[in-house]
KEZAFI-401706 format. One record per residue (C-alpha): y, x, z; residue in three letters. Coordinates in pm, whole numbers, plus 50000, padded with zeros to 5 digits. Each point is the difference from the previous one (the first is absolute). Layout:
<pavexs>
YXZAla/...
</pavexs>
This chain:
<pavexs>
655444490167135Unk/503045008649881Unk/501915034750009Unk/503665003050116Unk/502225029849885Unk/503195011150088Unk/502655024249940Unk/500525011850309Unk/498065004150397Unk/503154979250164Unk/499314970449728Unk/496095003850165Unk/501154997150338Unk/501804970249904Unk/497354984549865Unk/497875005450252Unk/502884988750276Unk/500644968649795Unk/496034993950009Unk/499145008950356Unk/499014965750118Unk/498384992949645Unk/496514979450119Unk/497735013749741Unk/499735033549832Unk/502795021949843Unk/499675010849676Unk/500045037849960Unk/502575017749953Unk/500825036549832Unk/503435018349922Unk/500085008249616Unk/499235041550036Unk/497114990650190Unk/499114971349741Unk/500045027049692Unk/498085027250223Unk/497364968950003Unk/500094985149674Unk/499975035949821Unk/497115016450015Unk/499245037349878Unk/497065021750057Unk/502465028050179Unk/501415001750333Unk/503584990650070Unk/502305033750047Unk/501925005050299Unk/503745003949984Unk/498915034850097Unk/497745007349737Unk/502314982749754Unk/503095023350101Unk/497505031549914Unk/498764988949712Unk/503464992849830Unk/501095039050191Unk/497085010149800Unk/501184983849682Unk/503235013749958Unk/498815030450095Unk/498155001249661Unk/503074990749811Unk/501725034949922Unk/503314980149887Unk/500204978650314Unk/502155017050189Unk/502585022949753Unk/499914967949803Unk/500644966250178Unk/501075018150339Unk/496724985650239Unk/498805029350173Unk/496565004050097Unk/500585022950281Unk/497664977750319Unk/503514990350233Unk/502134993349706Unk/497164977749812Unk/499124983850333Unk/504124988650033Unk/500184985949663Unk/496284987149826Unk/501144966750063Unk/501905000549687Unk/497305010749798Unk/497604973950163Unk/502714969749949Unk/500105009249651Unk/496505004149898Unk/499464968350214Unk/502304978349827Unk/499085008249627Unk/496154995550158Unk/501014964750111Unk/501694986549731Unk/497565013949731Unk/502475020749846Unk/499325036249884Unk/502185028650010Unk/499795002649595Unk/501554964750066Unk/503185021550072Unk/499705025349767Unk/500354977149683Unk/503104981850185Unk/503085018449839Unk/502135006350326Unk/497585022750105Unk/499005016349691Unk/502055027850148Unk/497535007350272Unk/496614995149816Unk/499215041350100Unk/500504983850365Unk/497784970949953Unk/497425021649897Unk/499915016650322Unk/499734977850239Unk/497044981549724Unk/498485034350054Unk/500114992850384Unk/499224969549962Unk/496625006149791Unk/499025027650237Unk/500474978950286Unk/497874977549903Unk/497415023149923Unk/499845015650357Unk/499764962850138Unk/496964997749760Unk/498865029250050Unk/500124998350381Unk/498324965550021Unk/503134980950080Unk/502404975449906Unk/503304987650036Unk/502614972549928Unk/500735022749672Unk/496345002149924Unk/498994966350097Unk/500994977749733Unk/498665016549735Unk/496645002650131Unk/498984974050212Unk/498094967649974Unk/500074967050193Unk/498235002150310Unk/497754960949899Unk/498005002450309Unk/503485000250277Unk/501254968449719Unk/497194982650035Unk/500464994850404Unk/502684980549899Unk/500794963949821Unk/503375003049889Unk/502605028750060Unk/503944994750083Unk/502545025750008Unk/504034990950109Unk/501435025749780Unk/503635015450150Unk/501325016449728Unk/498725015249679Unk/496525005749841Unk/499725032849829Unk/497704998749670Unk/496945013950203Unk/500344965150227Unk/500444978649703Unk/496805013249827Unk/498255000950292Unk/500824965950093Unk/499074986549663Unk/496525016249992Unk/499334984350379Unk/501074964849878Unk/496905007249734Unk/497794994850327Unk/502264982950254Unk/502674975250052Unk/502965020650023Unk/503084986150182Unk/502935017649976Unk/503434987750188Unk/502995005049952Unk/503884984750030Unk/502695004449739Unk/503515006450036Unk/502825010149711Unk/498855036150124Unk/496814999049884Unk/499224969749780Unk/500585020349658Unk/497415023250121Unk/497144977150104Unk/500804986449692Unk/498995027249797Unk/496345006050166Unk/497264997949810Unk/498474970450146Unk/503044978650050Unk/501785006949676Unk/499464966149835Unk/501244980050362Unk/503294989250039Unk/501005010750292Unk/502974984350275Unk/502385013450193Unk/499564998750361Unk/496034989250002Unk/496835010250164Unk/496875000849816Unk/496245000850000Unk/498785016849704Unk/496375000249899Unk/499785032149754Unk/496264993249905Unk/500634958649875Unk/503915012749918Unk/500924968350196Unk/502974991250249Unk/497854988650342Unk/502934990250182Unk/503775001949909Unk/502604991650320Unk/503695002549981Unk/502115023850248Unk/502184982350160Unk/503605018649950Unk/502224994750330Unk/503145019349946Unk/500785016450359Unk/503285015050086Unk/498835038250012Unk/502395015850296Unk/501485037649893Unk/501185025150260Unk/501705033949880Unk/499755027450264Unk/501785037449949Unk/497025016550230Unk/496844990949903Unk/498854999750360Unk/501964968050132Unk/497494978049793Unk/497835006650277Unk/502264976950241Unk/500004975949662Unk/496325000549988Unk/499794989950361Unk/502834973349972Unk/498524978549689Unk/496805001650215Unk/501284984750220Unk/502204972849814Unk/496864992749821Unk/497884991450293Unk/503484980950123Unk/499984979649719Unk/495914990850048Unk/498175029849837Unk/496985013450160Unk/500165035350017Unk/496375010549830Unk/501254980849708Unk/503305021449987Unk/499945029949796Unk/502375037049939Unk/499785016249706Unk/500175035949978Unk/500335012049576Unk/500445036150181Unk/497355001550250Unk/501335028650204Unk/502074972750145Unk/497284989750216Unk/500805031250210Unk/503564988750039Unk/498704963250111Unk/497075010950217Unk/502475025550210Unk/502324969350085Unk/497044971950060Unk/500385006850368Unk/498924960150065Unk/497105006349756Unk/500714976349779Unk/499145012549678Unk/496385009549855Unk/499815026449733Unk/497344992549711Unk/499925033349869Unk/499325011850338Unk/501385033250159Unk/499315033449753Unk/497615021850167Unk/502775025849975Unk/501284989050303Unk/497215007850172Unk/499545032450235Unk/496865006449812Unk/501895007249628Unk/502925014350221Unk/498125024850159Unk/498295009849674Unk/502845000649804Unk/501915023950225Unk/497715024149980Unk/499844997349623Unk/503614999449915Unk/500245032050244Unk/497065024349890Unk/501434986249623Unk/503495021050055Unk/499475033349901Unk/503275010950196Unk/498974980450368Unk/499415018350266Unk/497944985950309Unk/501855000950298Unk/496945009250285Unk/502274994250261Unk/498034981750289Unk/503284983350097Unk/501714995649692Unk/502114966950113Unk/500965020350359Unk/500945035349890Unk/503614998749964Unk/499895028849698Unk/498004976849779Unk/501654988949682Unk/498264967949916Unk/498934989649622Unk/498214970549893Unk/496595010149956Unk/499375023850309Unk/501914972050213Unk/497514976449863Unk/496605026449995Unk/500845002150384Unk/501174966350081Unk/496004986749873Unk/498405034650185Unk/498495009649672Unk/498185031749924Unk/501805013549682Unk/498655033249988Unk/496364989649968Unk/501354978249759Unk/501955024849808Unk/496955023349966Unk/498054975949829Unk/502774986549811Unk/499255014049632Unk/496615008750031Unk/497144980549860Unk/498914968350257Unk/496424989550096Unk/499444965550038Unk/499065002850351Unk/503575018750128Unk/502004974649792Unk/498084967250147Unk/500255016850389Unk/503505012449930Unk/500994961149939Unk/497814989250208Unk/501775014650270Unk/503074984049952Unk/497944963850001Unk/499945001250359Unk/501364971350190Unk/501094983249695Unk/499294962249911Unk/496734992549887Unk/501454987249654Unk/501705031449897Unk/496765022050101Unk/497964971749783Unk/502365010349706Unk/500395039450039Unk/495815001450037Unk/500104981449701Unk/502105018249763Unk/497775033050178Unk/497304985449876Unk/501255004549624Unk/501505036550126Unk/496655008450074Unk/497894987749696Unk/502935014149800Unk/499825035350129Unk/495774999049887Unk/501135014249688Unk/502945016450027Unk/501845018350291Unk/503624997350050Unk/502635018950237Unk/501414988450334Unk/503324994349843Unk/498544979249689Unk/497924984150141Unk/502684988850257Unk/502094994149740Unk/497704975149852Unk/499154986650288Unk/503694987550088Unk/500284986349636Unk/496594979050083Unk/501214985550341Unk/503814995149955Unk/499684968149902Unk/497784987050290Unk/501334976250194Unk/498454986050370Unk/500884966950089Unk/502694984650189Unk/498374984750252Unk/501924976750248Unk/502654992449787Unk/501684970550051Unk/500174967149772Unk/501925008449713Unk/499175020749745Unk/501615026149806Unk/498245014949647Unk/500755013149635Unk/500694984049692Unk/496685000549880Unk/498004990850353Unk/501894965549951Unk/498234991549660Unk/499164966650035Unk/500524989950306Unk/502854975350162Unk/502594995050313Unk/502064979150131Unk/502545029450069Unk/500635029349777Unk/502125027750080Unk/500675030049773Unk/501495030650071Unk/501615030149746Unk/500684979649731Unk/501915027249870Unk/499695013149638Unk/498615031750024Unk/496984982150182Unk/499304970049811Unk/498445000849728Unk/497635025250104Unk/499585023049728Unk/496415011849913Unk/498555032849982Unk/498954991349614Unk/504084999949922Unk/499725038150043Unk/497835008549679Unk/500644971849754Unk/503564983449901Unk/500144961349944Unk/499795003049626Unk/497115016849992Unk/498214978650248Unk/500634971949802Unk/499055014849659Unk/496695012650150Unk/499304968450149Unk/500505008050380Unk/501624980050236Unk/504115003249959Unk/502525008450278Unk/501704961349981Unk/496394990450050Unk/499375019550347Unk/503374981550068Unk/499294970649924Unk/496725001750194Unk/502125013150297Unk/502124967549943Unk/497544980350029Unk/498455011450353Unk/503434994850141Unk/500904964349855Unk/496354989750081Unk/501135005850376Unk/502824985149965Unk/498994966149872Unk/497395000850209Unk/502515004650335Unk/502184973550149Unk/502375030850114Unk/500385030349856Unk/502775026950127Unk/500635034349785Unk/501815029250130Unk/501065032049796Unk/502465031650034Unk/503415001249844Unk/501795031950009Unk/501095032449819Unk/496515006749948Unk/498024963349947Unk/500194969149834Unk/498234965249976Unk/497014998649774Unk/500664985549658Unk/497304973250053Unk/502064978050238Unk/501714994549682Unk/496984991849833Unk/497824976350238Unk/501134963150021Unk/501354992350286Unk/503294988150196Unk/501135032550153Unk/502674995450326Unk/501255031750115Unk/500165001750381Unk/503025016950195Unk/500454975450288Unk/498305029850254Unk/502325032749988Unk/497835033849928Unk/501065010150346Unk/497994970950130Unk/497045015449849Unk/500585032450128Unk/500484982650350Unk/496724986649968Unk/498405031350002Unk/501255012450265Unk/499824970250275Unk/496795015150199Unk/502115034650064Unk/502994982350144Unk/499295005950312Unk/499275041649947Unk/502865007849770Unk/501295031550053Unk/503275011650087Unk/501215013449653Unk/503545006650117Unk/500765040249871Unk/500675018950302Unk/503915009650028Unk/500335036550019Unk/499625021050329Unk/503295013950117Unk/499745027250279Unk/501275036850067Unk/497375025749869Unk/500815041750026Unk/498325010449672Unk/500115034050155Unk/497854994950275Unk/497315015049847Unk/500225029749715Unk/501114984549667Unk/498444999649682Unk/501644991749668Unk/497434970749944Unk/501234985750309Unk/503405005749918Unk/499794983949664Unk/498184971450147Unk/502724992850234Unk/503015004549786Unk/497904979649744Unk/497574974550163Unk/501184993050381Unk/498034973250016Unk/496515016449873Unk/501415032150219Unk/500194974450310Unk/496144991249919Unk/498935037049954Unk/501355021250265Unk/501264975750244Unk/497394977650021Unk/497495020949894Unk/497884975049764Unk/497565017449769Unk/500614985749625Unk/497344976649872Unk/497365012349834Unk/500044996249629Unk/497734996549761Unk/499105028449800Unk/502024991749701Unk/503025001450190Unk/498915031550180Unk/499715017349615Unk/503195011249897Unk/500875011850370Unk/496185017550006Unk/501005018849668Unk/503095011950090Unk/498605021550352Unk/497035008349787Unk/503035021849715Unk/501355012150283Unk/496655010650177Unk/498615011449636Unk/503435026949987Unk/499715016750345Unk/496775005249954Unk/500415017649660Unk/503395016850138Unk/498425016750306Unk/497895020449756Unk/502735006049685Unk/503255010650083Unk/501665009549684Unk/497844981049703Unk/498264969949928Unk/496465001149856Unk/499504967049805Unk/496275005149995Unk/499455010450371Unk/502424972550096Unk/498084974449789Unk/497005008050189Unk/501624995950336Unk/501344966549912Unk/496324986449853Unk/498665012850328Unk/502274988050250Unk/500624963849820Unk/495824998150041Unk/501135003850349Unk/502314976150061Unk/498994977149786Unk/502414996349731Unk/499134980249704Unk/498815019549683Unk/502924978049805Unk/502765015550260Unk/498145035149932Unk/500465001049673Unk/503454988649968Unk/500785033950249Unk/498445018449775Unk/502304991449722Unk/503225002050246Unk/498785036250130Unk/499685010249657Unk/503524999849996Unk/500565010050358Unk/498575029649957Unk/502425011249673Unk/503004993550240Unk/498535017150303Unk/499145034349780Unk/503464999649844Unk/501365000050358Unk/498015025350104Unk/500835026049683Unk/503534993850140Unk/498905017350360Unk/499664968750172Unk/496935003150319Unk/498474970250204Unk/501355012150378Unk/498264971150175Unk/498184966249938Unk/499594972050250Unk/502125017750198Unk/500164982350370Unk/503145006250256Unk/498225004450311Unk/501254996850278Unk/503184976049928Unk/502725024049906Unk/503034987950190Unk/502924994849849Unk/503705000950150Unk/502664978149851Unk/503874999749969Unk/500404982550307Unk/497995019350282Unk/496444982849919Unk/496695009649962Unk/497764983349794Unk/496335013949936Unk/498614996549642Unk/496385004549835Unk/498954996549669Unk/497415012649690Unk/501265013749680Unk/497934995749694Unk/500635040049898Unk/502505025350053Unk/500715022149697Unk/501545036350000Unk/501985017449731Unk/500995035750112Unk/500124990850366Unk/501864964949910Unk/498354971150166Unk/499884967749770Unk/498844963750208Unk/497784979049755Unk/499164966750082Unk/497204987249785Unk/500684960449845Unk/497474985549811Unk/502004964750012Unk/503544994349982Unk/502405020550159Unk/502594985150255Unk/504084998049936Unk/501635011350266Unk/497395016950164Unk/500475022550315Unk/496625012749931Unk/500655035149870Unk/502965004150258Unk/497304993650283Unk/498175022949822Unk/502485028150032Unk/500764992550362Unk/496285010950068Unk/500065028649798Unk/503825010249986Unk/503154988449853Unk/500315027949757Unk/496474991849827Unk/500574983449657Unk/497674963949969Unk/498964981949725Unk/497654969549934Unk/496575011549736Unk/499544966849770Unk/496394999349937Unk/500304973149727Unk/502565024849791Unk/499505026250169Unk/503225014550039Unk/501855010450331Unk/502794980050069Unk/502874991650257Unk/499974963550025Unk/502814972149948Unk/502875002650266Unk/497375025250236Unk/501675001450322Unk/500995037850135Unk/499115016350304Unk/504164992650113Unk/499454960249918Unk/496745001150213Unk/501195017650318Unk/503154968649970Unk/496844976249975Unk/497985014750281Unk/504094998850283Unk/499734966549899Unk/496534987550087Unk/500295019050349Unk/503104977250058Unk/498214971549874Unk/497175004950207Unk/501874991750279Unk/500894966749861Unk/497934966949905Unk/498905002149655Unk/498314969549789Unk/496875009649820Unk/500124983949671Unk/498605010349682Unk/502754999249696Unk/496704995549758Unk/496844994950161Unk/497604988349701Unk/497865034050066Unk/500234990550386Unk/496285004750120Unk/501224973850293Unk/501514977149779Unk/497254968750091Unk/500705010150365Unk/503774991250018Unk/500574979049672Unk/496744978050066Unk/499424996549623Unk/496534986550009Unk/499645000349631Unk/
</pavexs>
């Protein structure tokens, strides 16, 4: 019986597919991780990524020079975020055989030997809390284990279709199986990686062609079978989009020019090098088409959703819970992201948020997920029980918080994915799913530069000369490797189509320069066609986008008592005034962000009356620091806001107590004009006018208007003139800057004459049609009503 092993689970499914009506018995099969797990054996148990991530926490932790050092911090969340460097470096130097000493005698890093020596110090004490916990690893594993004789012996002869590269560990291991077994190993050669089977061990003294696939047997060091490729040059098609969306409509037009021209759509594939494409494709597969081999991330599930909301919110110091029972109703919400989701799933975040940093059983973390499992598929409760299962024997010797263990928990599961099931007939994968396997069809999407080549993790730590003087594997060589997978589809395909972006921002990948092949670039559909395409199935709903003209109708602004707001609405916005008042419309509600600046400025204002209706004539810095730290708990101003008022009241409060040495008094604050104080004008009428001023002041019995501006203050404002009308003409007003703090008059301020002028004229206009346009309306709340800007 002989043993099949492959690279990869599609290249299993294949073979199994291709052998489905086989009359006698398959030969077993095994993907290569779960042939070394075999073939390996140790007298410890295997870690769990869990376990693993602790240990290495634990490591670090023991290294004082970690973390002032080399920057890796071994606080839990920030460790948890960025291990995988340490892991994909220890890894690598464990595969190939190397040592970090290996790097330490190579002169380009003689600079950094005090770093080396710390992460050889985690690396050592890593090790010894595998050892010492009765575990192992990949990083422990090939220095301690021996070949598991009794699992080789089940077998005759053992054959393994290698896609790609053999670290050292492989290539030693290999050679002391062949000791036992025949040993097949297959493989096909190309210009992009003929120099490097060249230089194994075991094929060193073969020469080698171009373009070949062979059968290798490492144990007699004999070619078993030797078979040319055959080399048909197709004409690749290229497509340049400028958004990277409209490859979507390309994606669905080469299917269906392929299966035009004769292909069968399971043998047509689309390549994704940036898998978050699939998103993209599987939101515009309305005709199911497409099936996704990666699957669909568990993130998208209402499971992680849920879970994650909660998280995200009780991990904001600043977030308050909105307990409102009818959050989405109650017209005095202001909506933010994470109560709009909290209520939108009905979760209970106050429970949650008890529990949050406190030490977690086992028992309340498995229910609390557990609870979210409900009426879920039975494949994604399969997997979450799972990974609970390794939360629980985790947590026998060592207890965690809610929040870290959370934490971890996301880490463990982000990468899940559940299957796609009823997808239709073509398939879509990665790069690396396609290893090894052929279609008829190939399309690729993103060809774009800053996507292909994929750069590795491994580029982070090491530059290309050092790689190659320690004997790792070089950048050109993950290139070439990357080559390789993409011109094996290629030759393999009768038709292959490539799409990319090409704008400001992206480019075409280098390697369509690179791979062999008769490019033809493809303009004969126009971009707009594309864009057509994805919009045929809404044809029949589209919207009336027209903007609305503007509304032209008499309006008596007088009819009710005037404010200055609404006066400086309508001589500024007529068209946002029309919405307001006339119409009535409350203002969307905006997100809390947006509400921020607006929030801060009632809160000065709110923060100064209060202090003012005890003070009069000085301004206690300390008691009104304490005021403000107390009231911004209140309203719920961020501690970053709080402490820039601080710094500004610092100041304030200089100005204010040089005002008051002078004799100055706060009269009034907040003061309100009730009722309307009518008003009579020039030309025999009335008009009745209300109003609050931010403070009155009083210097021996001299009445001074200030109007509080924390923004930027108006030209031509008839604000303090309105002002005086309230209060009387003979009052002196002034604007109080609260960014300078200085008391000024304004650019071109209007006077009380200019305003009563103002005030004639809109009683005659009232009488008249007037058209309510805005002259700027980019601050318009009602802009997406009347300018339909879906954007």
């Amino acid at each position: 019986m002989k043993l099949n092993i492959f690279s990869s689970t599609r290249q299993i499914k294949e073979y199994y597919r291709q052998n489905k009506n086989a009359n006698s018995l398959l030969d077993p099969v095994l993907h290569i991780s779960d042939f070394l797990d075999r073939v390996c054996l140790l007298n410890t148990h295997k870690a769990s990524s869990y376990e693993t991530l602790l240990l290495m926490q634990e490591a670090c932790k023991k290294s004082k020079d970690l973390e002032s050092k080399l920057g890796i911090s071994t606080e839990f969340f920030a460790f948890l975020k960025n291990n995988e460097y340490l892991f994909s470096f220890f890894k690598e130097l464990a595969l190939e055989k190397r040592s970090i000493c290996d790097l330490k005698n190579n002169d380009y890093y003689a600079a950094y030997n005090e770093h080396l020596d710390i992460l050889e110090e985690v690396f050592q004490n890593y090790l010894s809390l595998l050892d010492r916990a009765n575990l192992h690893d990949e990083l422990s594993l090939v220095k301690n284990y021996s070949l598991n004789l009794d699992f080789l012996d089940e077998y005759e002869s053992i054959k393994y279709d290698l896609q790609g590269f053999l670290s050292r560990f492989e290539e030693e291991l290999f050679v002391q199986i062949s000791q036992y077994k025949d040993f097949i190993l297959c493989f096909r050669t190309s210009a992009f990686n003929l120099e490097y089977l060249s230089n194994l061990d075991f094929l060193r003294k073969l020469s080698l062609n171009e373009n070949c696939y062979y059968e290798f047997n490492i144990k007699t060091h004999t070619i078993v079978k030797q078979e040319k490729i055959p080399q048909t040059k197709i004409s690749v098609k290229l497509r340049a989009f400028e958004i990277r969306t409209l490859q979507v409509s390309f994606v669905m037009d080469e299917i269906s020019n392929f299966i035009r021209a004769g292909l069968k759509p399971e043998n047509i594939v689309v390549i994704t090098p940036d898998e978050c494409f699939c998103n993209t494709l599987r939101l515009w597969d309305k005709n199911n088409v497409l099936n996704f081999a990666s699957g669909i991330s568990i993130k998208e599930s209402f499971f992680y959703q849920k879970l994650k909301a909660l998280y995200d919110s009780a991990n904001l110091e600043s977030f308050e819970f909105n307990e409102s029972l009818d959050y989405f109703e109650n017209k005095e919400s202001v909506f933010d992201y994470h109560n709009t989701l909290l209520h939108y799933f009905k979760l209970d975040f106050n429970t949650f948020k008890a529990r949050f940093n406190e030490k977690c059983e086992v028992d309340f973390f498995e229910d609390l997920v557990k609870v979210f499992l409900l009426n879920e598929k039975k494949e994604l409760i399969v997997l979450i029980e799972k990974e609970l299962y390794f939360i629980k024997d985790l947590l026998k010797n060592q207890t965690l918080t809610l929040k870290e263990l959370l934490e971890l928990f996301f880490i463990q599961i982000s990468s899940l994915t559940l299957s796609d099931i009823g997808g239709g007939k073509v398939t879509v994968m990665g790069l690396l799913e396609s290893r090894g396997l052929s279609f008829d069809g190939v399309i690729m999407v993103d060809f774009n530069d800053d996507i292909i080549p994929k750069r590795s993790i491994n580029e982070l730590f090491l530059n290309n000369d050092i790689r190659k003087q320690a004997g790792l594997i070089s950048y050109e060589r993950r290139e070439n490797l990357q080559r390789f997978y993409y011109e094996s589809l290629m030759t393999r395909a009768k038709k292959v189509s490539i799409s990319y972006v090409e704008n400001e921002q992206s480019c075409k990948s280098r390697f369509l320069d690179e791979l062999d092949f008769e490019f033809e670039e493809d303009n004969k559909i126009s971009p707009q066609a594309y864009l057509d395409a994805l919009k045929l199935d809404y044809e029949e709903k589209k919207p009336n986008l027209e903007p609305l003209k503007a509304p032209i109708l008499r309006h008596n602004i007088f009819a009710t008592p005037l404010s200055f707001s609404r006066l400086n609405l309508f001589l500024k916005q007529k068209r946002t005034y029309y919405y307001r008042y006339i119409l009535n419309l409350l203002e969307p509600r905006a997100l809390e962000e947006q509400k921020s600046a607006k929030n801060l400025g009632i809160f000065i204002h709110k923060i100064l009356e209060l202090y003012y209706q005890q003070n009069k004539n000085f301004f206690d810095e300390d008691e009104f620091m304490f005021l403000l730290h107390k009231q911004a708990k209140i309203a719920k101003i961020s501690e970053l806001d709080v402490e820039i008022l601080k710094l500004k009241f610092a100041r304030f409060a200089k100005v204010e107590n040089e005002r008051f040495s002078q004799g100055y008094r706060v009269e009034k604050t907040e003061f309100e004009i009730k009722p309307p104080k009518k008003y009579k004008l020039k030309n025999g009428f009335s008009v009745d006018l209300i109003g609050t001023i931010d403070r009155i002041d009083n210097l021996n019995n001299d009445r001074l208007i200030l109007d509080y501006k924390s923004g930027k203050i108006e030209d031509n404002s008839y604000q303090l003139a309105f002002y005086k009308l309230l209060i009387g003409k003979n009052c002196a007003a002034k604007f109080y800057d609260l960014n300078d703090f200085k008391i000024k008059n304004g650019k071109n301020t209007k006077d009380v004459l200019e305003l009563e002028e103002l005030l004639e004229e809109l009683v005659l206009q009232s009488k008249e049609e007037i058209e309510f346009e805005n002259t700027k309306d980019e601050y318009c709340p009602y802009k997406l009503l009347y300018k339909k800007e879906l954007k």
